[in-house]
C-alpha angles and dihedrals in degrees: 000000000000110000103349087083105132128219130232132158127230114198093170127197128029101225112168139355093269084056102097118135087182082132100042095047079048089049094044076051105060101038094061109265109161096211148018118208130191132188145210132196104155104321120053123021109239094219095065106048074050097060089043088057098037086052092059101044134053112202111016111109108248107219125182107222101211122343102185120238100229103044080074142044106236095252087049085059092037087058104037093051095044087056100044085045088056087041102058100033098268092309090140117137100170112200114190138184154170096237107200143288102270088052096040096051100023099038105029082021083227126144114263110211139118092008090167075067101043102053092043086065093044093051089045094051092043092057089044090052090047101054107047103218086143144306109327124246134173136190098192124133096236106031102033114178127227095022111258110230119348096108097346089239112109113120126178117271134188114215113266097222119064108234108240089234118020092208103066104196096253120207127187123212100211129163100171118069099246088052091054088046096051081054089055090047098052117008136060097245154357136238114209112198094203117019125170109193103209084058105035098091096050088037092046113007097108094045096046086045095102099048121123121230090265103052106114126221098198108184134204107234131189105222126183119163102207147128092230100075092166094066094038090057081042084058095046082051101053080057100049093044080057091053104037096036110040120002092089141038121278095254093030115037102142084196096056090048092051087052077052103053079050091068101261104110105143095037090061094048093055094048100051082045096049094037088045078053101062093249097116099162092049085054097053091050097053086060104105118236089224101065088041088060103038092064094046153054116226138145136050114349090261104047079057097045077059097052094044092070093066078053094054100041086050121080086262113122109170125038117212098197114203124193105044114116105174148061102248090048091051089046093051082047094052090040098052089043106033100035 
């Protein structure tokens, strides 16, 4: 990929009223960033702090990162995304994903279940909606249209707006390998929460085999510009104890499966125990330094000017940093990935 890696900038999720990033996205803007990116899990939704952002820019892409599948009916999605996309002058990036299974059931209160399938269908019924070619039916088992029973008066529509643009750009979070692989199949790319570079091709080559040239790997990257590397990698880890330890159930915690396929096995399996088990600071101190500082990039510009080129020398195409907050940390940033 060399040189031709692209910059966006991920700020997450939305989490009070003084929250507002409106600068900084101005700022991304200016300097160049290709892209801004929010999140939900279950706070804040990820498609209005977009349209806030989107409202305030003119040229910077607008990408959801990621809107989960089962918050919204296929259509609901469909919708929302065809009117931000007219709003903003086609800037659209829609990520989607399946979440997990303690949000699905506990949170939407929908079954969890075959997601590979699921999306498969959402992304199927989405395109369908987009381009207009009639009114829109679907005989799949998790997303049937019209309903079958209820009142017995469903009927096929066709959406009443014209997108501005009938081939929404699709992304797939994906952490398994035949997830990544299904994004490979149908979107255009694919958004990676934790990627290590000099991994990713034994962890996902079989699965990204069949990519064209233009699908686009655009990973989620912790980024802090600082002397004090020793606190910034504490800060990477804080994260990581979260995810391993607690965002998942104990026999099912997709995070703690992708640190696994890393080669950190063990180690995963002795943080989710010792952070389950109430000892949170044990469990951020069993994660190793060296994964902390293998998915991210982090230290003084030029320690990070080092560490790009195993970025550049990996499939990833696009870097989503996460972390930095001004104006001089997002210029350093541009400056040591764009050139």
């Amino acid at each position: 990929m060399g040189s031709d890696l692209k910059l966006g900038l991920n700020l997450g999720y939305w989490q009070r009223n003084s929250d507002d990033s409106t600068e900084l996205v101005q700022v991304a803007e200016r300097l160049g960033y290709e892209s801004v990116w929010t999140a939900e899990a279950y706070g804040s939704d990820a498609f209005t702090p977009l349209a806030w952002y989107g409202a305030r820019t003119s040229r910077i892409k607008l990408g959801t990162s990621v809107v989960q599948i089962s918050a919204r009916t296929p259509a609901a999605t469909a919708m929302t995304a065809m009117t931000l996309d007219h709003l903003t002058g086609g800037r659209l990036l829609l990520g989607i994903g399946a979440s997990g299974p303690q949000v699905v059931e506990g949170w939407y209160g929908r079954p969890f279940p075959k997601p590979l399938a699921r999306t498969r269908e959402y992304v199927e019924i989405m395109r369908k909606i987009w381009r207009r070619e009639g009114p829109v039916t679907s005989d799949g088992e998790h997303y049937p249209l019209p309903y079958p029973g209820g009142a017995n008066l469903g009927k096929p529509l066709k959406l009443i707006t014209t997108p501005l643009r009938a081939e929404i750009p699709l992304y797939l979070g994906a952490e398994g390998p035949k997830n990544v692989a299904l994004a490979g199949e149908i979107a255009d790319g694919w958004l990676p929460l934790f990627v290590f570079p000099e991994k990713i091709e034994q962890m996902y080559g079989p699965s990204l085999a069949g990519t064209g040239p233009d699908f686009d790997i655009a990973a989620m990257v912790m980024t802090v510009i600082t002397d004090d590397v020793r606190s910034a990698l504490d800060g990477v880890k804080m994260m990581l104890t979260l995810y391993i330890g607690g965002m998942g159930a104990k026999s099912r915690n997709f995070h703690a499966d992708i640190i696994g396929r890393m080669g950190y096995a063990e180690a995963a399996e002795e943080i989710q125990a010792l952070y389950l088990a109430g000892r949170k600071d044990e469990a951020f101190n069993a994660i190793p330094d060296e994964l902390a500082d293998g998915i991210s990039l982090v230290g003084p510009a030029g320690r990070i000017r080092e560490r790009l080129e195993l970025w550049r020398k990996s499939p990833v195409t696009n870097l989503l940093v996460m972390g930095p907050r001004d104006e001089t940390s997002l210029k350093t940033i541009r400056d040591l990935v764009l050139g």
